[in-house]
Each structure stands twice: as structure tokens, then as C-alpha cells.
C-alpha positions in Angstrom: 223.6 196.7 151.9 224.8 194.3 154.5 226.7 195.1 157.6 229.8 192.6 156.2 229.4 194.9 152.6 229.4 198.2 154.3 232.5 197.5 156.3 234.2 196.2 153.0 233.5 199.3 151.2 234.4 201.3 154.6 237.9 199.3 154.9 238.3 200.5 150.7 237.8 203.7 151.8 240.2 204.0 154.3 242.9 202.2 152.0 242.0 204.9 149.1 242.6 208.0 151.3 246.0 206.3 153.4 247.1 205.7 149.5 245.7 209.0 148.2 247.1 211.1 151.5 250.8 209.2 150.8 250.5 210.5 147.8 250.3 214.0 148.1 252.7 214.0 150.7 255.3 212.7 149.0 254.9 214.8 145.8 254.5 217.9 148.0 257.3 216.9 150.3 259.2 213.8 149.6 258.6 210.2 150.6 261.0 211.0 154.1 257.5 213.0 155.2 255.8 209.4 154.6 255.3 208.6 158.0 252.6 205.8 159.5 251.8 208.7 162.2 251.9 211.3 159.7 248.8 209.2 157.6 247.4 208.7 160.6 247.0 212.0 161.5 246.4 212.9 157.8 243.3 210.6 157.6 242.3 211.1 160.9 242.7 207.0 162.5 245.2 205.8 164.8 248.5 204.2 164.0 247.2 201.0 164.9 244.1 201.4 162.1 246.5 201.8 159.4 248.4 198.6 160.4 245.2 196.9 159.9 245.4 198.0 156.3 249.2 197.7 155.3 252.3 195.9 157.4 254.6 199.1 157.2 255.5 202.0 155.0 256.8 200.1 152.6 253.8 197.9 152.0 251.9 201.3 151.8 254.7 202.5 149.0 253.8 199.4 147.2 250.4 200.3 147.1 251.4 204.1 145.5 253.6 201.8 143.1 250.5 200.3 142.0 248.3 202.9 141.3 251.5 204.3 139.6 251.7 201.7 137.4 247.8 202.0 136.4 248.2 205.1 135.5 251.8 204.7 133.7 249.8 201.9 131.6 247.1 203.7 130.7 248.6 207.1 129.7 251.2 204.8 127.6 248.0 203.2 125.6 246.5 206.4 125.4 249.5 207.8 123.8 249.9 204.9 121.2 246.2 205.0 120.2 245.8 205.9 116.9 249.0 205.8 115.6 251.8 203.4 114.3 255.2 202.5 113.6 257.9 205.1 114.7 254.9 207.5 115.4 253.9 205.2 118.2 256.8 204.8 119.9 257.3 208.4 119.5 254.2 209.3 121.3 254.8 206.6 123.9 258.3 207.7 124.6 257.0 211.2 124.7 253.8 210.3 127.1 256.8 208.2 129.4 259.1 210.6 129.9 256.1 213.7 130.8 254.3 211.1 132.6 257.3 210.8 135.0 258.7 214.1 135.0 255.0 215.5 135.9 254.7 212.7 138.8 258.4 212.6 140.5 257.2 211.2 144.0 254.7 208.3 142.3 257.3 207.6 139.9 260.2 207.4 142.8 257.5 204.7 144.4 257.7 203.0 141.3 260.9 202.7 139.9 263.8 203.9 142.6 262.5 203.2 146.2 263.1 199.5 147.5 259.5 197.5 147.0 258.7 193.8 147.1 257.4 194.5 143.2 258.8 192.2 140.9 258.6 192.2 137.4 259.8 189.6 135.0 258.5 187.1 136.9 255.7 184.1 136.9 254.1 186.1 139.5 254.2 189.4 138.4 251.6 191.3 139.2 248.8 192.6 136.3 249.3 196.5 137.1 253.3 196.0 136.2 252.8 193.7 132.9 250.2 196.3 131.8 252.8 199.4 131.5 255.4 196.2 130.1 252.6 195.6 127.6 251.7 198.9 126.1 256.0 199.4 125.9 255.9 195.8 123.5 253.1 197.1 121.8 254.9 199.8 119.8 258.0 197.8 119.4 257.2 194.7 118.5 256.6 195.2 114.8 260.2 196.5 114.5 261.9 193.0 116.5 262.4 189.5 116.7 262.8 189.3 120.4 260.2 191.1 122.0 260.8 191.3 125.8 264.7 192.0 124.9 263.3 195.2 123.0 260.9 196.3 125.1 263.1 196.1 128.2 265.7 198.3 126.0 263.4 200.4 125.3 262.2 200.7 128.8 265.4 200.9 130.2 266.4 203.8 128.4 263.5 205.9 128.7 264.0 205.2 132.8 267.6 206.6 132.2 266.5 209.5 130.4 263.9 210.1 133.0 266.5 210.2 135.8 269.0 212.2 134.2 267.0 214.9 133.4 265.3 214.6 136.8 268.7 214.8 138.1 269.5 217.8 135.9 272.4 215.8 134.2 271.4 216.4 130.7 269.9 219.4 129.5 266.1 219.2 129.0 265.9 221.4 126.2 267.1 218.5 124.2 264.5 215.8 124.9 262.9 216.1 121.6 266.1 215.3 119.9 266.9 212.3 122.5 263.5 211.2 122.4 264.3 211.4 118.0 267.1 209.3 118.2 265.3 206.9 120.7 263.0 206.4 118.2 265.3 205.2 115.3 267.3 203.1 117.1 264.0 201.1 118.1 262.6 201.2 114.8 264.9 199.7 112.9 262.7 197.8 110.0 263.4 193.3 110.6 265.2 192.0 108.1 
């Protein structure tokens, strides 16, 4: 391995653990504890090396948002594996909804905090069509316009998310919400 290589993988390193280290302190604290000093200390670099790596806290955000929507993406094709129609969306809506409850921080970095992320957009980046895609996947048997569904669908699984994050609506009930979710997307086309 090559000097230039070696200070490639060193600099991929360092990006993992500021991501990784952002991370856990925002699911074990909050995002306000996201400080650039605070990483620094955490991974043990200056101020000035984590600067080199992302232009502010935000950019570092982004960069949870990401990996967030890897892992959103991934769990949501796990969950549809194996299984159609309503039973898919079932399990997707199902594998949503825990993934989000289970990851509150990553899925504030996602969804909630202000990010330079777009979707719906010529440039949207692959890690955000991928979780879009494995949404369409399981509704697009039951619709004529696609996206219009599948951002429906989105949409209110995000609502459900945050009001039961928010302890508006009683989480005993998700089951039935999730139920209802289900036939109102899987109406058969005409």
C-alpha cells in the first residue's frame, strides 16, 4: 500500500469514527451535545482536523442522515422480502415505524433537523431514493401514480412516527393504525 492509499484509508477512518462518535452522542444525549469540540475531544483530533473532514455541524449531520438513510433502506427491503401485497406493506410499515422509534437521534438527523438533503430532486442523492424505492416497491402494484403513493405512504408513516414519539397518540394502538394504514394503501386498481 502506497503512502497516497494509506492516507485515504486513514482520512475514511477518521470520517467513520467523527460520524460514528456523533452518533452515539446524540442518541445518548441529543443532537445539542453535537459539538465540533465535543468530536474532537471524542475522537481524540483537534477542531481544526475535523474541519478538514466536514464544513460544520451540519455537514457532519448530513453525514449521520446518510448512513440513516442506508440503514432505513435496507431494513425496509429486508422487511418486504418474501412477502406481497398488503403483507408487504404491512411489514414495511411495521419495520418503519420500529426502525425510527428504536433510532430517535439518527432519525431526527434524517427527517426533522435542517440538512442540505433534498429529495425529489434530479440530484437526489442514491442513499435517499433507496429508502423512496423500497416504500414504491410495496405500493406500486395497488396504484396508478406511483411517487403520489409512495410519498402518501411515506408521509404518513413519518406522522405516525412523530406522534407517538411525541407521546400524542397512544402506542398501544400501532398495530391497529399500522392495520388501517395498510388498507387504505391497498386498495386493488380498477
Amino acid at each position: 500500500m502506497g503512502i497516497a492509499e494509506r492516507k485515504d484509508r486513514q482520512r475514511a477512518d477518521r470520517e467513520r469514527r467523527i460520524i460514528a462518535a456523533a452518533r452515539v452522542i446524540a442518541e445518548r444525549e441529543g443532537w445539542s451535545a453535537v459539538t465540533i469540540r465535543r468530536l474532537a475531544d471524542e475522537i481524540e483530533h483537534s477542531q481544526p482536523v475535523l474541519y478538514s473532514h466536514f464544513e460544520n455541524r451540519d455537514a457532519i449531520v448530513a453525514a449521520v442522515a446518510l448512513d440513516g438513510f442506508r440503514e432505513i433502506a435496507d431494513a425496509l427491503r429486508h422487511a418486504a422480502s418474501g412477502s406481497t401485497g398488503r403483507n408487504a406493506i404491512k411489514n414495511v410499515a411495521t419495520a418503519y415505524l420500529a426502525f425510527a422509534l428504536r433510532n430517535p437521534a439518527l432519525y431526527e438527523a434524517m427527517f426533522i433537523l435542517p440538512s442540505s438533503l433534498r429529495f425529489a430532486e434530479a440530484g437526489t442523492k442514491p442513499e435517499l431514493r433507496a429508502g423512496f424505492e423500497a416504500l414504491a416497491a410495496v405500493v406500486a402494484p395497488f396504484c396508478v401514480d406511483m411517487d403520489v403513493a409512495t410519498e402518501t405512504f411515506w408521509a404518513t408513516l413519518h406522522g405516525l412516527v412523530e406522534l407517538e414519539r411525541s407521546g400524542r397518540i397512544r402506542p398501544g394502538a400501532r398495530s391497529e393504525r399500522i392495520a388501517l394504514v395498510v388498507r387504505a394503501v391497498a386498495v386493488p386498481r380498477k
